[in-house]
C-alpha positions, 0 to 999 in steps of 0.5 A: 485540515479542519478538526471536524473529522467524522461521525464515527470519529476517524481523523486518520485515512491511511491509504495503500498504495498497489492495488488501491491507488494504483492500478496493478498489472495483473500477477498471473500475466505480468509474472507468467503464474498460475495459482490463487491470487490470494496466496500470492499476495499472503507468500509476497508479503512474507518472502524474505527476498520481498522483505529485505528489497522493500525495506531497503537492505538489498539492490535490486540485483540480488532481489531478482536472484533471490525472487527467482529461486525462493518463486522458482520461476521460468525465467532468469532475475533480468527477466523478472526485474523487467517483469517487475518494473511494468508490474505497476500500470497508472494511478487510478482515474479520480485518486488524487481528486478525491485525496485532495477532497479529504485532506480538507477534513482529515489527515491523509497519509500513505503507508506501502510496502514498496521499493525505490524502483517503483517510488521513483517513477514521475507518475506514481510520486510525482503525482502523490506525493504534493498530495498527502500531508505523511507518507510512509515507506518501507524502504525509506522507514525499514517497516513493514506491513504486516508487522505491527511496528508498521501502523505503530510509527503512524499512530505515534506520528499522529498521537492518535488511538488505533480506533481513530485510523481508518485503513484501506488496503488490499491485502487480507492479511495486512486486513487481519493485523491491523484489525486485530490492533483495533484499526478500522482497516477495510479490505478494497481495490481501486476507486469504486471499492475506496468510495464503498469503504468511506461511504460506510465509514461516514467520511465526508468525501466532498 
């Protein structure tokens, strides 16, 4: 990485994982729900069965359990671990292309609220991993978005202001607290909303 960095002076692009890099089933079939999507992501993100499974406090077995009852869903915890383990599809076509292409310029780093199951998997971080130079894991960290500390232990890592970040995610929530931080963070899904967001950000993504 060179210290170039942008025209609008960002030096950090953090990128979110489900939804953004990688392709997600989607939630009303995957999981057999009807409902605003919007609210589920809102009630995924604060579900204390999502919260102790993503940073690590509880197996796999008792997330399913708990999932179950906290959603009421129509079906039993194997049933929604299997669900859940398909629920990721594949890494977006051009991801690790234009990742590579930023690392030239800019620190390129990963923060996700996700789980050893997900993580684990030969074509999600066999194929990511080589490409950022920091990534960050709710369940290897114990953090998680939309808490602060979350984007805390980036800027610490980087010694860097919040206005230096530039953070995309596809959570709205996740949005508002890192905005509300003074994080240039960018609601997108997938590679066209990615190259919007850069594009508007004046990365060189070449």
């Amino acid at each position: 990485m060179t210290d170039e960095g942008s025209t609008s002076g960002i030096s950090v692009i953090l990128f979110d994982l489900g939804g953004v890099l990688l392709h997600l089933r989607d939630i009303g079939s995957n999981f057999g729900l009807n409902g605003d999507e919007r609210q589920f992501h809102r009630s995924w993100l604060m579900s204390p069965a999502v919260r102790d499974f993503e940073r690590g406090a509880i197996a796999a077995e008792e997330f399913g359990r708990r999932i179950v009852s906290e959603l009421r869903l129509p079906y039993d915890w194997q049933e929604f671990l299997q669900r859940f383990d398909r629920w990721p599809e594949s890494i977006y076509p051009g991801a690790p292309e234009l990742l590579t292409n930023l690392s030239v310029k800019y620190h390129v780093a990963l923060l996700s609220n996700t789980n050893a199951v997900h993580w684990g998997r030969d074509d999600i971080a066999g194929v990511l991993e080589p490409l950022f130079d920091s990534i960050f894991l709710s369940f290897r960290t114990g953090l998680l978005k939309p808490d602060n500390s979350s984007f805390e232990q980036v800027m610490r890592h980087y010694d860097c202001a919040a206005n230096e970040v530039l953070f995309l995610d596809d959570n709205p929530l996740n949005i508002e607290v890192a905005g509300a931080m003074g994080i240039n963070a960018c609601l997108t899904r997938g590679m066209d909303g990615i190259r919007s967001v850069l594009d508007a950000n004046c990365i060189d993504k070449r």
